[in-house]
C-alpha positions as a Markdown table, in Angstrom:
| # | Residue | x | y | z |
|---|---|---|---|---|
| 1 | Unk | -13.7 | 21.9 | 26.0 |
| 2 | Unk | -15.8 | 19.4 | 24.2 |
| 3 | Unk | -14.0 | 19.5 | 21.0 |
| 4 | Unk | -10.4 | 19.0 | 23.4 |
| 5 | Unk | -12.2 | 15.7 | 24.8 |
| 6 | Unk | -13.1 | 14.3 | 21.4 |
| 7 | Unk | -9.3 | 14.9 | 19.8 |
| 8 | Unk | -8.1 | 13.4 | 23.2 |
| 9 | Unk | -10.8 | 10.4 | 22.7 |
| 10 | Unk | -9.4 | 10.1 | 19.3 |
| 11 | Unk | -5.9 | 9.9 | 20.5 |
| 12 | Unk | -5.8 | 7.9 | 22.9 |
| 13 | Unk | -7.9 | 5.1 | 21.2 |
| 14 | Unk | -5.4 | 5.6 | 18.3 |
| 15 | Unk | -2.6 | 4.7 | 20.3 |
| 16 | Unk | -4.4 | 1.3 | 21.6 |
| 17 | Unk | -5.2 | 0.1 | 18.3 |
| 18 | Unk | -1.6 | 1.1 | 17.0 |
| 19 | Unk | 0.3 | -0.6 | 20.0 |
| 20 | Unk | -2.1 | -3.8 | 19.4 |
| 21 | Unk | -0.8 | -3.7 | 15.6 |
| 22 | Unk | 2.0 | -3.0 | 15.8 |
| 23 | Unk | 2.7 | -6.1 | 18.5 |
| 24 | Unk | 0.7 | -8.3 | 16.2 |
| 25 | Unk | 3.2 | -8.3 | 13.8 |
| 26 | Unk | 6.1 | -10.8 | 13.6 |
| 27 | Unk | 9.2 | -9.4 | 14.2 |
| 28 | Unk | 10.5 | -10.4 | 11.0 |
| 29 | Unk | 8.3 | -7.9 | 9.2 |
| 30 | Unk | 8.8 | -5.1 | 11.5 |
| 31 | Unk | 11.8 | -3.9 | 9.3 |
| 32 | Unk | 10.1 | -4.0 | 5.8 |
| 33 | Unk | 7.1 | -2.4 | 7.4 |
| 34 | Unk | 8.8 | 0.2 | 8.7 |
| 35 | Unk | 10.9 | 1.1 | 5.5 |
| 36 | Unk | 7.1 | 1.1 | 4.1 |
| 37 | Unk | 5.9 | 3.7 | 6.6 |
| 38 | Unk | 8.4 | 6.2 | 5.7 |
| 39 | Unk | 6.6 | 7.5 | 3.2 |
| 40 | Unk | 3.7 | 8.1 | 5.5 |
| 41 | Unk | 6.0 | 9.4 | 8.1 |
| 42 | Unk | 6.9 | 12.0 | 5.7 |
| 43 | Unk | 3.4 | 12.8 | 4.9 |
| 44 | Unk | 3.1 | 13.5 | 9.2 |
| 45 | Unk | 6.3 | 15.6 | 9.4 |
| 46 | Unk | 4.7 | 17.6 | 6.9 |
| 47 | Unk | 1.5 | 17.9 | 8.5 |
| 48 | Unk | 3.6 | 18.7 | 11.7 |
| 49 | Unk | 5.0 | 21.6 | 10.3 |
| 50 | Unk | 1.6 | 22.9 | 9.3 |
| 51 | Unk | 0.9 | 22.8 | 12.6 |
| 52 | Unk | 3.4 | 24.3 | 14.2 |
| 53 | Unk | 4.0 | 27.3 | 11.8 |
| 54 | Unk | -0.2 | 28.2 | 12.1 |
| 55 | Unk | 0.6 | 30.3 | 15.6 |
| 56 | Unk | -2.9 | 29.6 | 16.6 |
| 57 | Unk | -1.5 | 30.2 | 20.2 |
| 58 | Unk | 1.4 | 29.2 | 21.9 |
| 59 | Unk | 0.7 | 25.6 | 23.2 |
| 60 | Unk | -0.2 | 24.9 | 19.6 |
| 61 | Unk | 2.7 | 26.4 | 18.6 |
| 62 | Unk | 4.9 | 24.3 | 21.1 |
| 63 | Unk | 3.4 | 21.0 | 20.4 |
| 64 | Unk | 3.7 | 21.6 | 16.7 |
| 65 | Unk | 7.7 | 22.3 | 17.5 |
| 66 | Unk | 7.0 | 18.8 | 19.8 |
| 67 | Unk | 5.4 | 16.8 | 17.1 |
| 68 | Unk | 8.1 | 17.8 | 14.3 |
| 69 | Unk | 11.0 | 16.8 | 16.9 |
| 70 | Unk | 9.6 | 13.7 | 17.0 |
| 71 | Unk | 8.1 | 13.1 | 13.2 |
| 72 | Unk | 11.5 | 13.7 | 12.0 |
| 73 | Unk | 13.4 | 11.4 | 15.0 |
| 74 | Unk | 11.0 | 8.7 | 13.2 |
| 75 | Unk | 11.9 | 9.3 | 9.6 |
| 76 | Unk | 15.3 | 9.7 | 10.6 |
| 77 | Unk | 15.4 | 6.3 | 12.5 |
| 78 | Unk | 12.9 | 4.7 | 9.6 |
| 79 | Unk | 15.6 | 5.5 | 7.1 |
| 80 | Unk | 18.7 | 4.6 | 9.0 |
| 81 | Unk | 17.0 | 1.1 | 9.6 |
| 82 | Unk | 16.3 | 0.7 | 6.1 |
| 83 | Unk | 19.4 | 1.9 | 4.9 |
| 84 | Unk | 20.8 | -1.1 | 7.7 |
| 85 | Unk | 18.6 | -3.7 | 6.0 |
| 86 | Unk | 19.8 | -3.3 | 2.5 |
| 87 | Unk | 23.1 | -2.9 | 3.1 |
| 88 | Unk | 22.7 | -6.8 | 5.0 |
| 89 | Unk | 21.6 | -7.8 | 1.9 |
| 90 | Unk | 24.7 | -6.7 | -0.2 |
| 91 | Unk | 28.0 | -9.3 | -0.1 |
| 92 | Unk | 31.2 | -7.6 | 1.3 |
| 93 | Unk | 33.4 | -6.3 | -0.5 |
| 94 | Unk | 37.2 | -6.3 | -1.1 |
């Protein structure tokens, strides 16, 4: 129970400091930043799938399925906003 109280510590002030970055930042670098964190979102949906195919027990199991739902909704969206951002950049063509 201790060890569940210190991840949950961990989490939870993990997610104050990120939403306090994260609305630090001027909205005309959240695009470039995110295109940037792709890589590292990469780096979590494969940690994610770590997790979830360990079957240490089932709620593991489950929020591994959970957290690799969601690690690839954010690469996913990452790239598609990228992808957005350049293609703004480039003229139209006829």
């Amino acid at each position: 129970m201790e060890a569940f109280v210190a991840v949950m510590t961990i989490f939870v002030l993990a997610l104050f400091v990120g939403f306090e970055l994260i609305n630090k930042v001027p909205p005309l670098l959240h695009t470039p930043l995110m295109s940037g964190a792709n890589a590292i979102s990469g780096i979590t949906l494969v940690g994610t799938l770590v997790t979830a195919g360990a079957q240490l027990t089932l709620l593991t199991t489950i929020l591994g399925f959970v957290a690799v739902a969601m690690a690839t909704a954010n690469v996913v969206g990452g790239f598609l906003v990228t992808h957005r951002m350049v293609s703004m950049f480039h003229g139209r063509r006829n």
